[in-house]
N, C-alpha and C positions, 0 to 999 in steps of 0.2 A: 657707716651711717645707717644700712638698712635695720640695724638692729635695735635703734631709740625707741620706736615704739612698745614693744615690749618689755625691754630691760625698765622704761617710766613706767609705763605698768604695773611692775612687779616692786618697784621702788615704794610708788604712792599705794600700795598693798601692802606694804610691809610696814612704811611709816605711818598708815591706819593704823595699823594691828597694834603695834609697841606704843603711838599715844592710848589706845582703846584699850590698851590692857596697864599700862600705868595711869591713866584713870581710874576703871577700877579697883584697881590695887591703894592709891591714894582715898578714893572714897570707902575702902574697905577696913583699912589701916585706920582712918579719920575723922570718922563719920560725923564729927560736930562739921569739921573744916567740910564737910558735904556740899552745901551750898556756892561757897567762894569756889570750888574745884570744881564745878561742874559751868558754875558764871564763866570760869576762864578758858573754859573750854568753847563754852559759846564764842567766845572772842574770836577763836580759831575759824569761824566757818566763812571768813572770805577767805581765806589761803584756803583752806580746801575748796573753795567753789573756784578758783583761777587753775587749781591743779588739776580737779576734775572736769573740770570744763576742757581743760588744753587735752586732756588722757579722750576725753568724747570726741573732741575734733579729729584727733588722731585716727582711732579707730575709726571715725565715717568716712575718714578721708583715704583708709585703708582697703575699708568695704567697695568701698566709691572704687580704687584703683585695680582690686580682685575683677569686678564687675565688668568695669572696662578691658580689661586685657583678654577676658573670658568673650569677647565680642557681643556683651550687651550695649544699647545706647546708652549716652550720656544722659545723664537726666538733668531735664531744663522742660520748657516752652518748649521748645521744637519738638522732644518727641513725647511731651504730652500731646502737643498738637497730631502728633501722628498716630498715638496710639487712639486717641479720639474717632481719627478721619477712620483707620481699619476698623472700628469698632460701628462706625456708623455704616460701612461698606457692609461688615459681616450681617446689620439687622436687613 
């Protein structure tokens, strides 16, 4: 299971690349049908904002778990609050 993150990664990388290049190829090959292939392509962009959205969580949620294990604090309120209070100590 540690390995989802990347392997989706490299997934929703790769199924850009093959829609984005059989687009092209379609409006290259078609160029009346231009318009309808590029419309339907629009159509696409909630499935990729659900996928790139989930691939964003991932990675922050990854960053996020590097950080912590590296003995930085969690970030929240609390240690905004804190880095505030040492910030006001050091003026």
């Amino acid at each position: 299971m540690r390995r989802w993150r990347p392997t989706f990664g490299y997934a929703v990388t790769a199924a850009w690349a093959a829609q984005m290049a059989a687009i092209a190829w379609a409006v290259v090959a078609h160029p009346t049908d231009a318009p309808a292939i590029l419309a339907a392509a629009a159509s696409l962009s909630a499935m990729w904002g659900v996928a790139l959205a989930v691939l964003g969580v991932a990675v922050h949620e990854r960053s996020r778990d590097k950080a912590l294990a590296a003995g930085q604090p969690a970030p929240g309120l609390a240690s905004l609050a804190a880095a505030l209070l040492d910030r006001r100590k050091a003026e």
